[in-house]
Structures are given as structure tokens and as C-alpha cells.
C-alpha positions in Angstrom: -13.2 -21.2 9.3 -11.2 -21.4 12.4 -7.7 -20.1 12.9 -5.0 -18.8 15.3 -4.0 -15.1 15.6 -0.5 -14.1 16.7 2.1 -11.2 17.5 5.7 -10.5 16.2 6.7 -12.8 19.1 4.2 -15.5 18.2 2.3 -15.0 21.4 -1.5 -15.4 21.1 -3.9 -12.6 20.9 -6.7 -12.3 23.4 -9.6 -10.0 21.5 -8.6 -9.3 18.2 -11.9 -8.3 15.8 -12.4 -10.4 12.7 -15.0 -9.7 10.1 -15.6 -10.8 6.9 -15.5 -8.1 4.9 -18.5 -6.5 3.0 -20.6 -7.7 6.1 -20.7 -6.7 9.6 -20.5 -10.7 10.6 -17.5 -11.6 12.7 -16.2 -12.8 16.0 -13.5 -11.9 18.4 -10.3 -14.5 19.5 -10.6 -15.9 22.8 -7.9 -16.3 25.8 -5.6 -18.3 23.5 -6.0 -16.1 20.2 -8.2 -19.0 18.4 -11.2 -18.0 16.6 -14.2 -19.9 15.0 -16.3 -18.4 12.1 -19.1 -19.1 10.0 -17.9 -18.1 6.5 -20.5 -18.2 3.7 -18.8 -19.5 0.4 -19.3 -16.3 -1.6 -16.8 -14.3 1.2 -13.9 -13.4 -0.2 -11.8 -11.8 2.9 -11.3 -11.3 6.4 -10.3 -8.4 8.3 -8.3 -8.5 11.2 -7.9 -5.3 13.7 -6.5 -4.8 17.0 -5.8 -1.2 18.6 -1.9 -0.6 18.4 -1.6 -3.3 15.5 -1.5 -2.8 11.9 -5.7 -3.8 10.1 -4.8 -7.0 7.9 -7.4 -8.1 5.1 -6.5 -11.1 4.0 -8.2 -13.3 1.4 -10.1 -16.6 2.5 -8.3 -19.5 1.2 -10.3 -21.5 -1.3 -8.6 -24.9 -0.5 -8.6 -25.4 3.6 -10.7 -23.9 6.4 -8.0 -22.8 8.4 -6.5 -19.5 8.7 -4.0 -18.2 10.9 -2.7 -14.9 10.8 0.2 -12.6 12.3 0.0 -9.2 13.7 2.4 -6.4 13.2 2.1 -3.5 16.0 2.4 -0.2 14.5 5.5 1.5 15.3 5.2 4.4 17.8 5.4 8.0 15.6 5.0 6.2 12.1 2.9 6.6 9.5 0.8 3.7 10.3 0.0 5.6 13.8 -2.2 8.2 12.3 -0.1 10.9 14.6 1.3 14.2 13.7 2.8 16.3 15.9 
């Protein structure tokens, strides 16, 4: 599985975790925000995490092995931030 991972401003990400879920395999983008992963055929989904940015699990497509994906930041004081004041 290879892939691309970008922001709301479709700039790469340098360093974002992925890991396929239900196993503690997984890889981190590079300077560009590509990735490269070994995904057994019985995996089902990958997580994507980032500090500041919302954790996507997103299901491994069954017809292609590529996957690119789109961070959200989490907005300063919102739910999402885990903060309460």
C-alpha cells in the first residue's frame, strides 16, 4: 500500500503515524507526506494520527493499492481537543 497524506491546504505531511489497525505494524510519512506499507490481505483498516489533527481510520480499499488521505486539524477549544477549562 503506498499513499499520500495531506492537510486542509493540500500541503504534505512530514511524520504522520499510520498503523494498521489491530496490529502494532506501521510506518511514518516522509519529507513529502508519501508512505509505503506492507499490508497483509486479511487487514481491514488503517489509522492515521498526527498531534493537533483529528485520528482517521479509514478502511483499506479492496480494489487498488493506493491510499491517500486528508487531515483535518482539530479546532483550538473544541471538542475534538480533549480541553476543558
Amino acid at each position: 500500500m503506498t499513499g499520500q497524506v495531506i492537510d486542509e491546504n493540500k500541503e504534505p505531511m512530514i511524520g504522520v503515524s499510520i498503523l494498521i489497525v489491530g496490529t502494532s505494524t506501521g510506518t511514518v510519512t516522509d519529507f513529502d507526506g508519501n508512505y509505503t506499507l506492507n499490508v497483509p490481505k486479511d487487514s481491514k483498516e488503517l489509522q492515521f494520527s498526527y498531534v493537533g489533527y483529528e485520528t482517521k481510520v479509514i478502511a483499506i480499499p479492496a480494489n487498488g493499492n493506493v491510499l491517500n488521505v486528508q487531515m483535518k486539524s482539530v479546532t483550538p477549544g473544541g471538542a475534538a481537543a480533549g480541553i476543558s477549562v
